[in-house]
C-alpha positions as CSV (number, residue, x, y, z in Angstrom):
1,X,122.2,167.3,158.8
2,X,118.9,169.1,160.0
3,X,115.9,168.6,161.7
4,X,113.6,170.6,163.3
5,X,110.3,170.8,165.5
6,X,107.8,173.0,167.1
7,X,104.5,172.3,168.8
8,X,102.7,174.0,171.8
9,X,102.2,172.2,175.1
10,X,100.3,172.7,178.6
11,X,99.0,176.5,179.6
12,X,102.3,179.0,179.7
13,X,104.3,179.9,182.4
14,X,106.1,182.7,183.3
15,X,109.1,181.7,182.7
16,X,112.4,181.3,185.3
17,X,112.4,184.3,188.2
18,X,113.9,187.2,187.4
19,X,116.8,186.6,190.0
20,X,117.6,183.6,187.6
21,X,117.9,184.4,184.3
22,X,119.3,181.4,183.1
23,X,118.5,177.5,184.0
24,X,120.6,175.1,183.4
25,X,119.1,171.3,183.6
26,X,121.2,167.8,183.4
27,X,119.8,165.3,180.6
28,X,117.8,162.5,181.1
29,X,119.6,159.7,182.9
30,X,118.3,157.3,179.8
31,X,120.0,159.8,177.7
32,X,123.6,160.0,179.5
33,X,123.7,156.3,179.7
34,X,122.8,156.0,176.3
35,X,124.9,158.8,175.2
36,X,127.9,156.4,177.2
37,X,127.6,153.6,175.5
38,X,127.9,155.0,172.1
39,X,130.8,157.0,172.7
40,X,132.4,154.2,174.2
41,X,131.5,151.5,170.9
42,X,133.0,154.7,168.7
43,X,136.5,154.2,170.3
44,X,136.4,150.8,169.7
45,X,135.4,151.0,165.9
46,X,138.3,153.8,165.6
47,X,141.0,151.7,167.2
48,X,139.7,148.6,164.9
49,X,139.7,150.8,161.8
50,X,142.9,152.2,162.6
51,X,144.7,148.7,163.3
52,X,143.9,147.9,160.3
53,X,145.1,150.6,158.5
54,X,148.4,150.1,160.2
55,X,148.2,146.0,159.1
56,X,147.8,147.3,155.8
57,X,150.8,149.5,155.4
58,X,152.9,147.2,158.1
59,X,152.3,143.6,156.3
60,X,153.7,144.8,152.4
61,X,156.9,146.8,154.4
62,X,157.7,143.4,156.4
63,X,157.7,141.7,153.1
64,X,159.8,144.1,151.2
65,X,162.3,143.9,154.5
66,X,162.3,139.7,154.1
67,X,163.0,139.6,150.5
68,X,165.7,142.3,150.7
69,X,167.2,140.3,153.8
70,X,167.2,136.9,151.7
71,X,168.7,138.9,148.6
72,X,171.8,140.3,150.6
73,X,172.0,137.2,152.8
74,X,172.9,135.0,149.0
75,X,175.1,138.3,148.1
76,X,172.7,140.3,145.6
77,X,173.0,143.2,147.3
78,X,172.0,146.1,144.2
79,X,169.5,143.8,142.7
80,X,167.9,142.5,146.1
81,X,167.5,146.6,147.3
82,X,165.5,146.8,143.3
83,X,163.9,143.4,144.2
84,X,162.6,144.6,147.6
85,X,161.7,147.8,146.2
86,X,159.6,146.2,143.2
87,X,157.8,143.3,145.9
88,X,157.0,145.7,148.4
89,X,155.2,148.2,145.8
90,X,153.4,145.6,144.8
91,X,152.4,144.0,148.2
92,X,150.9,148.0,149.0
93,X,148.9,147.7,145.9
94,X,147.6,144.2,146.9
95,X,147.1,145.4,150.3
96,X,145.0,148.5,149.2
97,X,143.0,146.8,146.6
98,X,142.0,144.1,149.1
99,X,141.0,147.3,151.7
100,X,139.2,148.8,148.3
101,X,137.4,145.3,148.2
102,X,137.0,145.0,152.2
103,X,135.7,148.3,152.0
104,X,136.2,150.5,155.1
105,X,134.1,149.8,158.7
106,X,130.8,152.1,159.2
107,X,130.9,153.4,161.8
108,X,126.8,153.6,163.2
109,X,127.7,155.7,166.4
110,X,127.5,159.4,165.0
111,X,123.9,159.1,163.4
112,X,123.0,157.0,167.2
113,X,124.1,160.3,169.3
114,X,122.1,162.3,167.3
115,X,118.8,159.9,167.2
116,X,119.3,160.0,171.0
117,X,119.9,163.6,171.3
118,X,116.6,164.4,168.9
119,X,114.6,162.1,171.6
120,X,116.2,163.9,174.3
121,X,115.1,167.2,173.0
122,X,111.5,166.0,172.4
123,X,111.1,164.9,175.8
124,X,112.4,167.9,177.9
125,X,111.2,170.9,175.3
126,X,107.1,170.5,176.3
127,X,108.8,169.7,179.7
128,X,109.2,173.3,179.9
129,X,105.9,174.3,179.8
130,X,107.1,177.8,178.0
131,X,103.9,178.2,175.4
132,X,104.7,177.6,172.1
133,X,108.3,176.5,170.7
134,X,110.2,175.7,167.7
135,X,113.9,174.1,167.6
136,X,116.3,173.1,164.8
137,X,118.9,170.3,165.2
138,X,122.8,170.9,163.3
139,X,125.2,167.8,164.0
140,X,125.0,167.0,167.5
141,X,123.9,171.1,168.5
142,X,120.3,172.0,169.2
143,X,119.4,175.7,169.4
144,X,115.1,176.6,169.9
145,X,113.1,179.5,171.1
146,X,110.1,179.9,172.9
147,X,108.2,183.5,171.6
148,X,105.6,183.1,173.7
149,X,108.2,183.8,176.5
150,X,110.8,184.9,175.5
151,X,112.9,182.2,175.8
152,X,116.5,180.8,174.2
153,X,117.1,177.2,174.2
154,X,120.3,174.9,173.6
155,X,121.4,171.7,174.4
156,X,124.3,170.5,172.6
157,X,128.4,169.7,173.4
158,X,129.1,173.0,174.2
159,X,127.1,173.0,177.9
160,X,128.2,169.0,178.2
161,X,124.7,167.8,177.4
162,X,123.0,170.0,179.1
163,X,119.8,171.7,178.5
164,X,120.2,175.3,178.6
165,X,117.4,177.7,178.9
166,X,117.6,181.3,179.0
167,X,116.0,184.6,179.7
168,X,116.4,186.3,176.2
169,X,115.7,189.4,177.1
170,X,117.8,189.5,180.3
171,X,120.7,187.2,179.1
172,X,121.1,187.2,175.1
173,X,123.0,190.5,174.1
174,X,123.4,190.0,170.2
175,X,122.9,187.4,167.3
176,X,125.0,187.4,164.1
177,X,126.0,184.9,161.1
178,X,129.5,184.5,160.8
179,X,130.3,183.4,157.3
180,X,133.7,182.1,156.5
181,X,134.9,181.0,152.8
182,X,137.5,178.4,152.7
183,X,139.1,178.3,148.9
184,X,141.1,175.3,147.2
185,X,142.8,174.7,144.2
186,X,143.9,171.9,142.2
187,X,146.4,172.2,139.5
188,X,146.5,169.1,136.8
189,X,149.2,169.0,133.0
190,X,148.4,167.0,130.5
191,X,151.3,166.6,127.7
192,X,150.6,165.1,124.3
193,X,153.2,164.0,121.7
194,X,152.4,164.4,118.1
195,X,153.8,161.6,115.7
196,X,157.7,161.6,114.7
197,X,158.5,160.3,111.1
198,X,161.8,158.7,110.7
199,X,163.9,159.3,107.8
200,X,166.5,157.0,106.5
201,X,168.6,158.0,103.7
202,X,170.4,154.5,103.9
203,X,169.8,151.5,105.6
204,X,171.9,151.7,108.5
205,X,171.0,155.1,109.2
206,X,168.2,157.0,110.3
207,X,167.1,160.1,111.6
208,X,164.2,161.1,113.7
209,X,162.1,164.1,113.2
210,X,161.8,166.6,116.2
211,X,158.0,166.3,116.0
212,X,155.5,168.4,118.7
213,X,154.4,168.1,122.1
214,X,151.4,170.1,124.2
215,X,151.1,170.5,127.5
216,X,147.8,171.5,128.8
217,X,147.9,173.2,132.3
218,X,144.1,172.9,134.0
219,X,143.6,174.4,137.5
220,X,139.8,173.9,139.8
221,X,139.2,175.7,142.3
222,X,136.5,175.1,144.6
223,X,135.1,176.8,147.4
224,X,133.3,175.9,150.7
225,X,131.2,178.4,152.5
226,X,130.3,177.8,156.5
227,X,127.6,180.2,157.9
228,X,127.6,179.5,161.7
229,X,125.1,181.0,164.1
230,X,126.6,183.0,166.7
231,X,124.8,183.6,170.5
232,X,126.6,185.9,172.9
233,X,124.8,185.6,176.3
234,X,125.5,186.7,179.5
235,X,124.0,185.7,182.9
236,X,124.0,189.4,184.9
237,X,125.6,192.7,184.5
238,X,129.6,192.6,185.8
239,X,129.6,188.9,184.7
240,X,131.6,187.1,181.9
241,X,129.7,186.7,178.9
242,X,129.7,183.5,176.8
243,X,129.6,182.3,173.2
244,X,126.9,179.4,171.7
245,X,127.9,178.3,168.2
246,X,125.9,176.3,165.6
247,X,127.2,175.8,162.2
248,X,124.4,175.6,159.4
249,X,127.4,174.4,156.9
250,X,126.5,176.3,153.3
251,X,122.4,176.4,154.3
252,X,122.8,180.5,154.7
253,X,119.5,181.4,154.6
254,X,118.3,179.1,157.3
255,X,121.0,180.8,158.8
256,X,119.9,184.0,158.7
257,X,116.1,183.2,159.3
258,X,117.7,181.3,162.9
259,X,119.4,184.5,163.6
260,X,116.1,186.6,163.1
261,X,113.8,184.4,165.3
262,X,116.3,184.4,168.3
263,X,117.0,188.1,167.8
264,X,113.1,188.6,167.8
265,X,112.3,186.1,170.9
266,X,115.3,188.3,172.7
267,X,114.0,192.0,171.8
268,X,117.3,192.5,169.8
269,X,114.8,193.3,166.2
């Protein structure tokens, strides 16, 4: 779910003029067609996946529907609705071994759009010519820094694939982790009987003992923590300001050492 780089290129610039604090670039056109094509394949491996999936619950209901049809049409109307019911539970079951068997489609594209992203990233970073840099991949978000600089970097969904670059000190106005704690439970009863002895005073009689039953209640609860990397930037004074997000999933402490360096290249610590 991560990767990460850093390196130095040519001699350092400057940096962007001080009447433009922020530059925003359009990616590669090898990357967008790129980036095209496997979205595209995705959709088609999700409508695939998900006719199938409808086959699968469609083909045992249309058989349960002919055999109660040929039940009622010879007059067993009671026992063709129990018939039905018993040939179509057992026409799922078939159905969702064979799809256990089949096993379900892989679908290549999300690991391909983020091999092409990490390329992308590698190619325009040094581009920049901003003295030394480090960046860290998350999913399909990039977030990097230039300390040399003073510079923030992203590229990622949020800007539509485009590489950001901006002015920390003139455009970031605070970093933070926001940590959120999802919590779920799962409840599960076990009952055991213990043996009943019969008792049978004559032959044609006889009488069952009560004997003991113990439920077991069991209850597991697991939680999920998310630390995502919050950037608030904003472009000039009176202006809107905006929001970049990267979620480090339950890796807090990368977190929190992200948070520092951008704080850092920004003057914020």
């Amino acid at each position: 779910m991560t990767g990460s780089n850093f390196g130095i290129p040519r001699p350092i610039d400057t940096g962007a003029p001080a009447e433009q604090p922020i530059l925003l670039t359009h990616a590669a056109s090898t990357f967008l067609d790129a980036h095209a094509r496997i979205v595209a394949a995705g959709k088609v491996i999700k409508a695939r996946t998900d006719r199938r999936e409808t086959r699968m619950v469609a083909v045992p209901g249309l058989i349960a529907l002919a055999t109660l049809l040929y039940c009622v049409f010879h007059g067993y109307i009671v026992s063709g609705f129990i018939l039905a019911a018993i040939v179509g539970f057992g026409a799922l079951c078939l159905a969702g071994l064979v799809s256990v068997v089949i096993g379900k489609p892989i679908d290549p594209t999300s690991a391909q759009l983020i091999a092409v992203g990490v390329e992308e990233v590698k190619r325009f970073v040094p581009l920049m010519n901003r003295g030394r840099y480090q960046w860290v991949r998350r999913d399909y978000d990039f977030v990097g820094v230039f300390p040399d600089t003073g510079f923030v970097y992203y590229f990622g969904p949020t800007t539509r694939w485009q590489h950001l670059l901006m002015s920390g000190r003139q455009t970031v106005r605070q970093v933070r982790v926001n940590i959120t704690t999802k919590t779920s439970q799962t409840s599960t009863s076990t009952t055991e009987h213990g043996r009943r002895y019969a008792v049978a005073p004559t032959r044609n009689l006889a009488v069952l003992s009560k004997g003991k039953s113990t439920t077991t209640h069991q209850t597991s609860t697991t939680t999920h923590t998310s630390h995502v990397l919050e950037i608030q930037y904003q472009a000039g004074q009176g202006t809107a300001p905006a929001w970049l997000s990267v979620n480090f999933g339950e890796d807090g402490r990368l977190a929190e050492d992200w948070r520092l360096m951008i704080a850092q290249t920004a003057g914020l610590a």
